[in-house]
N, C-alpha and C positions, 0 to 999 in steps of 0.2 A: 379968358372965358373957360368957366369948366365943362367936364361934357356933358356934363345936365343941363345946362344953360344951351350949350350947342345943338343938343337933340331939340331944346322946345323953341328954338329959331324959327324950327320948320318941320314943326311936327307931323306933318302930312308924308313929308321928305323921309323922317327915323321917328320911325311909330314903335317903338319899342315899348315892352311891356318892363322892362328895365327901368325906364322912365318914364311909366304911365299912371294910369289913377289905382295899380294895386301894388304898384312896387315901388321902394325906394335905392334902387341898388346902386343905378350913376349915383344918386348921391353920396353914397358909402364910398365908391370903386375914386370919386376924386379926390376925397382925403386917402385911402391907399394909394394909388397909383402918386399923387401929388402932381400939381398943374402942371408944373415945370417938364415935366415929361413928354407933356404932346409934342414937341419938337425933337426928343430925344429919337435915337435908332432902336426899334426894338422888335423883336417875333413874338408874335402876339396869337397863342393858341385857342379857336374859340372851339369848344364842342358842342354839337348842336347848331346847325346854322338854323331851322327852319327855311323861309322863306327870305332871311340876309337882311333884315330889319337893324338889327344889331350890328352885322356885320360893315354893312356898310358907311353908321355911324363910325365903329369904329378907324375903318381906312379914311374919310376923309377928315374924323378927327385928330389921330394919330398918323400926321405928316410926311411922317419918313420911316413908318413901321412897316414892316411888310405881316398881314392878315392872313393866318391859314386857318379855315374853318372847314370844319369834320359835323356831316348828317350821315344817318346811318336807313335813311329812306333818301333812296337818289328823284324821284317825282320834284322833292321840294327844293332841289337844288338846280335840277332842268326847269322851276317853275321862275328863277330868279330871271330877269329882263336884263340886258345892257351890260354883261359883263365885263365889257369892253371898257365899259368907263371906271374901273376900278383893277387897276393895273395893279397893285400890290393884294389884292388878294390872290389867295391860291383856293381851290375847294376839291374838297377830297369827299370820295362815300365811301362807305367800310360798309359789306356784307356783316349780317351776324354768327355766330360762331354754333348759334344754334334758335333756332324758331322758337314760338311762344309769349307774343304779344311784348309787354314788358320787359318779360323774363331775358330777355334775348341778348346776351349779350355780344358787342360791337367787338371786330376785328382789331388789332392795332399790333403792328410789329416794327419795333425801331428798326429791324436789320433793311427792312425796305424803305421807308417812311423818308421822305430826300432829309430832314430836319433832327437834331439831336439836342437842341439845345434851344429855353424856350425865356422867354422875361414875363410872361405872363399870360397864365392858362385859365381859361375860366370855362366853368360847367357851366352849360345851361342847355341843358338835354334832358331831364328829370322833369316834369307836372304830370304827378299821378293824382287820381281823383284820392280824396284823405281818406285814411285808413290807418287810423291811431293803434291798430291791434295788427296788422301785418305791415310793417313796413320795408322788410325784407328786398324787396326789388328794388326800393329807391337805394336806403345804403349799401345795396355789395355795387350796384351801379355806382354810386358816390366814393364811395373805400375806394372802388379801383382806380376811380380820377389819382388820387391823393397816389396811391400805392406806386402808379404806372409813370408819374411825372415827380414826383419831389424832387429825386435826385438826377433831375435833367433841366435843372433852373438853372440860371446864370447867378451869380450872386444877387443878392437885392429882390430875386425874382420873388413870384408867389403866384401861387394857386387859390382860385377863390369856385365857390360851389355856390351857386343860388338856389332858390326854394325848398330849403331845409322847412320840412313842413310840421317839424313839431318839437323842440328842445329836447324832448328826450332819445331822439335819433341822433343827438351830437355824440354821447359816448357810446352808442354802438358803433359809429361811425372812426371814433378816435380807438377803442378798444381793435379794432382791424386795424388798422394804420403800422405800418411795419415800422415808421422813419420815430422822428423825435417828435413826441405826443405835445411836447410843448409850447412847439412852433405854429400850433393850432389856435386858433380863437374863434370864437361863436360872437357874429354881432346879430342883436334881435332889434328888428329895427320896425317893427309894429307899434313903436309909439309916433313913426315919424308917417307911419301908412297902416292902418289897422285894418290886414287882410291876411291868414291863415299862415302863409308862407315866406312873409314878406321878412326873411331870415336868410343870413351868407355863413359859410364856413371859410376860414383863411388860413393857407398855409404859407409861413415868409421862410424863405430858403435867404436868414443873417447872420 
């Protein structure tokens, strides 16, 4: 079963917007990741937990992974229920490094951080209202996913960025990228859901 198939089991259960009526990204995430995986062991970095929607598909889809998800509002992290039943997450909140609404960017220092080493990072911390003439705050937030983790993949790993909200923020986005620009791919996948940002950026660390 893939994890799209597994989220819509019981979609009351993983209401995810991932796999809901604007996004298509499980569908994307199970040709990258590739099925065989859900049994695989792996550190599974999510940023953005919100309310653990995601998250919790995640741990009980990926069997033997262990889940660390990062919000940088701790409300939405005390608002999650039952902790307890999800033994391989971990959840972290990161203070901002400086105020101002979006602008704000998120703490993160590997010297403390218990983890260095990741199989798969995924953004999903970025939905700003569209704004095709300032997009500024989405990519230097986006650039720094890419910037702060490439080279702390495992082999085979990869970083994947959701809500890219408009193709022309992919090479502002790849023009900041310090690593190998290559390794980057843009999938627009607004033919399979036709809603604004229903767009992934991928980095494969092969």
């Amino acid at each position: 079963m893939s994890l799209n198939q597994f989220c819509h089991t019981d979609i009351s259960k993983y209401p995810s917007h991932s796999a809901g009526i604007q996004h298509s990204f499980f569908e994307k995430y199970d040709e990258l990741f590739a099925i065989k995986r859900q049994y695989d062991p792996m550190v599974i970095l999510e940023l953005g937990t919100h309310i653990g929607e995601s998250t919790k598909a995640y741990h009980d889809y990926f069997v033997n992974s262990k889940i660390l998800t990062i919000d940088r509002v701790k409300q939405h992290i005390d608002y999650i229920k039952n902790k307890n039943d999800y033994p391989r997450i971990e959840f972290f909140n990161l203070e901002l490094l400086n105020e101002g609404g979006w602008g704000g960017i998120p703490k993160f220092d590997f010297a403390t951080f218990p983890y260095q080493k990741f199989d798969i990072v995924i953004d999903d911390c970025v939905e700003l209202p569209i704004d095709m003439s300032n997009p500024i705050d989405q990519v230097n937030i986006q650039t720094q996913t890419f910037n702060r983790f490439y080279n702390k993949l495992n082999p085979g790993g990869m970083i994947i960025i959701d809500c890219i909200q408009h193709e022309s923020y992919v090479d502002i986005i790849k023009n900041k990228f310090v690593g190998d620009k290559s390794k980057i791919q843009f999938y627009d996948l607004r033919h399979m859901k036709d809603y604004y940002d229903n767009n992934i950026l991928v980095y494969t660390n092969d």
